[in-house]
Wavefront OBJ file of the C-alpha trace (Angstrom):
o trace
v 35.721 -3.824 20.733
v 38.566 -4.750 23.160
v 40.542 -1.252 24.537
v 43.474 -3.770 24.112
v 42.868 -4.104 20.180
v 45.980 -2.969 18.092
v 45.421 -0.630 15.709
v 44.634 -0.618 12.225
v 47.997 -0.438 11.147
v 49.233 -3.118 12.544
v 46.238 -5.439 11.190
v 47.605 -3.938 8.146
v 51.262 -5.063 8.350
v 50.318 -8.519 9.698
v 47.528 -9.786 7.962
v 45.309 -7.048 5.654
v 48.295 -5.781 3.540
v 51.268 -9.043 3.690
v 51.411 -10.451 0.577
v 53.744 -13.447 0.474
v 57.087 -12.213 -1.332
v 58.882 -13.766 -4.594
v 61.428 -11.405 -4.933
v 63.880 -9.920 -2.147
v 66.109 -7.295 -1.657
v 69.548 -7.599 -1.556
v 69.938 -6.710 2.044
v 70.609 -9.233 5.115
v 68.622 -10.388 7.919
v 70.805 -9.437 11.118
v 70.960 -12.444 13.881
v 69.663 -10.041 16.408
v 66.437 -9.603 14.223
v 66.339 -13.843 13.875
v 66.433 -13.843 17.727
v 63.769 -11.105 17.646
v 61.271 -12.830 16.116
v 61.779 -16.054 18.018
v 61.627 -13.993 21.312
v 58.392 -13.122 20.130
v 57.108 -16.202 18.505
v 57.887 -18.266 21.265
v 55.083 -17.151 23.530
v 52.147 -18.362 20.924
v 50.257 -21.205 22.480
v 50.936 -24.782 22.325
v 49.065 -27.636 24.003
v 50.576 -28.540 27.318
v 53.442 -25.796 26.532
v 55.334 -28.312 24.511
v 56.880 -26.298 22.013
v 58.424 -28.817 19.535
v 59.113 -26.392 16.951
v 62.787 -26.555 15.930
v 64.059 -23.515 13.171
v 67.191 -23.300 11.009
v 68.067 -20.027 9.806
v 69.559 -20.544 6.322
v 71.448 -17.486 5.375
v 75.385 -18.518 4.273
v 75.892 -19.505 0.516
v 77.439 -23.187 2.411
v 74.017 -23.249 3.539
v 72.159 -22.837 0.434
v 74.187 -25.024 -1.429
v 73.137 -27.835 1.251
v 69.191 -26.911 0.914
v 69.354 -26.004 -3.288
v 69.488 -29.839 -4.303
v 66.289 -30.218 -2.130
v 64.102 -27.661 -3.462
v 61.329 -27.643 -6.100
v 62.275 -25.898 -9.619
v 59.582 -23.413 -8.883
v 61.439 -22.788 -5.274
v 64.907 -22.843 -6.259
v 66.060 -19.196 -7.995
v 63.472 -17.364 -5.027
v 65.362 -19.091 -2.267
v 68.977 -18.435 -3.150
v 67.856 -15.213 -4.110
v 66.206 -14.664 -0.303
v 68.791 -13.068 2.527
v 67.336 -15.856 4.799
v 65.140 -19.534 4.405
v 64.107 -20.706 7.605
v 63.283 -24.117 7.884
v 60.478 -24.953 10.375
v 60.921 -28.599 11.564
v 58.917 -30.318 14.871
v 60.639 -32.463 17.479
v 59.276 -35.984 17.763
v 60.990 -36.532 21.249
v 59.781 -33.038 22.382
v 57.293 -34.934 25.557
v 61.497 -35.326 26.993
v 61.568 -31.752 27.623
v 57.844 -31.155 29.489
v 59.804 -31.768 32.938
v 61.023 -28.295 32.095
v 58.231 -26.543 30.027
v 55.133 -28.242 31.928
v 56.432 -28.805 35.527
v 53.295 -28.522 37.415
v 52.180 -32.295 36.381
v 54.293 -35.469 34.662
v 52.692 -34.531 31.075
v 55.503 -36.695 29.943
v 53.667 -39.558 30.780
v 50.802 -38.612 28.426
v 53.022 -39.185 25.389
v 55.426 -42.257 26.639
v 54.744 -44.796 23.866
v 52.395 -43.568 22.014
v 54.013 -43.048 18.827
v 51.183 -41.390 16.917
v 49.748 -39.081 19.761
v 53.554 -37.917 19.618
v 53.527 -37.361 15.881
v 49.849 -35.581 15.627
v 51.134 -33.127 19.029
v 54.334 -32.456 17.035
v 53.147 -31.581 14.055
v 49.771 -29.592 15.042
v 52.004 -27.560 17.445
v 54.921 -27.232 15.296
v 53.017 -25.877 12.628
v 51.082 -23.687 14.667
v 53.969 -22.223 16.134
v 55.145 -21.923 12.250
v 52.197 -19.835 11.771
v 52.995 -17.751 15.202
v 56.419 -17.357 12.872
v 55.097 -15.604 10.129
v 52.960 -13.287 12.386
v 55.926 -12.340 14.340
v 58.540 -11.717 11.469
v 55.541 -9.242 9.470
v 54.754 -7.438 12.740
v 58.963 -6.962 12.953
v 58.928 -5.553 9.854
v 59.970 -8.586 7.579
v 58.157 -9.710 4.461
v 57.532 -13.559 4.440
v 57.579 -16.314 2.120
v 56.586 -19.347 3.629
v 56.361 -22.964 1.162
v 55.905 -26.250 0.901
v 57.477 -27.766 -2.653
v 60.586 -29.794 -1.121
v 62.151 -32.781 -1.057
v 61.087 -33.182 3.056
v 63.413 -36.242 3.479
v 66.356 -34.979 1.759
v 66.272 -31.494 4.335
v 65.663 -34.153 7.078
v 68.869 -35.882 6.193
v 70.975 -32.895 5.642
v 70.153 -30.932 8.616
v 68.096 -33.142 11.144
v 70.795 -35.773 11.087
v 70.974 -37.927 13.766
v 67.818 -35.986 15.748
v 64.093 -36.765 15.700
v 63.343 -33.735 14.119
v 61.412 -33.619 10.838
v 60.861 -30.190 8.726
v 57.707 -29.214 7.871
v 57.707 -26.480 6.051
v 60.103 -23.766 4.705
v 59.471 -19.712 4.916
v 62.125 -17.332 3.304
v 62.415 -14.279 5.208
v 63.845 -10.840 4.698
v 62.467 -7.252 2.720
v 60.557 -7.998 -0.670
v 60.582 -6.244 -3.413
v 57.481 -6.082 -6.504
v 59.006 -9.369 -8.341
v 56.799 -12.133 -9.466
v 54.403 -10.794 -7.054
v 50.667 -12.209 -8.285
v 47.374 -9.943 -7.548
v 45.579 -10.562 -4.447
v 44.049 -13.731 -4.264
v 39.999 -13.646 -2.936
v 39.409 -15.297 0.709
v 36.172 -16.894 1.352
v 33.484 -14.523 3.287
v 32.684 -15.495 6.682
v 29.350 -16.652 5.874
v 30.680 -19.362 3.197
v 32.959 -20.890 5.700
v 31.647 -20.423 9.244
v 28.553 -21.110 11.130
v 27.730 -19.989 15.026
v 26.028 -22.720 16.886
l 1 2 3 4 5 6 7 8 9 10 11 12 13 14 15 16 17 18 19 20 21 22 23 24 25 26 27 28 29 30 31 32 33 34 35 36 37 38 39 40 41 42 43 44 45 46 47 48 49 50 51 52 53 54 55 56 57 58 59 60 61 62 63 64 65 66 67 68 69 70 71 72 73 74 75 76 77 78 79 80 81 82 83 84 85 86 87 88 89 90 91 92 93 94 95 96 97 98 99 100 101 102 103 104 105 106 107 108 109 110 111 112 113 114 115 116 117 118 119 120 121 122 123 124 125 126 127 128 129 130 131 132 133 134 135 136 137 138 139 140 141 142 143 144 145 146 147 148 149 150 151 152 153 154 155 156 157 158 159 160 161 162 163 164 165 166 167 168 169 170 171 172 173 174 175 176 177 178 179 180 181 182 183 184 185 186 187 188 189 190 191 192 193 194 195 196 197
């Protein structure tokens, strides 16, 4: 083992013992604790550095009201309920900003045109920088609820208007409480889902 390994704790916290969270305190998520967990996200991989995950912290009751009308039945009362739904979108014109993030070659020239290399880089990266998210929020001490079940094209009109931006998925953040809170679900062993060649 690695001297660099965290400990088990943290394992603990960010994988071993988060449970994805129904129910939520009444208790906010403070904007310095948003930027937090972006400062930390931010530094997960992405191919060619291009970053082209875009977030909106949802946390006013205007807010809400905008996403509510978007959200599956089975979403809705969790949501409004959460301190704070972030909604995890991915940039389609994100290759316009590699000048910046990848300035040690023209990478934008990889993507000019190519309208579904664009829109497989987006959304691989975007959603792995979703996942880098979660990881970050549980290891700075917020519970997670991250779903799909939404009306993608509705969010897209109501708060990517006018962008190339499309959401991918939504995660409610903030401190959870016991509520609605199913038991463990199993996870395949390594052997039933991995081979080393």
């Amino acid at each position: 083992m690695s001297d660099k390994m965290i400990n088990d704790e943290a394992l603990d916290i960010i994988f071993r013992e988060a449970r994805t969270r129904n129910g939520w305190e009444d208790r906010p998520v403070t904007e310095t604790l948003m930027q937090a967990v972006y400062d930390l996200m931010k530094w997960g991989p992405t191919s060619a550095n291009c970053c082209p995950a875009r977030f909106v912290f949802v946390t006013t009751p205007e807010g809400k009201k905008r996403l509510e009308p978007h959200l599956s039945e089975g979403n809705r009362a969790k949501t409004m309920a959460a301190p704070c739904c972030v909604i995890i979108g991915y940039d389609l014109e994100f290759h316009e900003y590699l000048p910046k993030l990848f300035p040690h070659t023209d990478a934008k020239s990889w993507f000019e045109g190519k309208q579904e290399l664009i829109r497989a880089t987006a959304f691989r990266n975007g959603t792995l920088q979703g996942a880098y998210f979660i990881i970050a929020a549980r290891a700075l001490g917020l519970d997670c609820g991250p779903m799909s079940g939404f009306d993608n094209e509705g969010v897209d009109r109501e708060f990517f208007a006018g962008t190339k931006i499309k959401s991918n998925f939504l995660c409610n953040i903030g401190y959870g409480t016991e509520e609605n809170l199913f038991p463990r679900s199993p996870r395949f062993a390594f052997d039933e889902v991995c081979k080393i060649v």
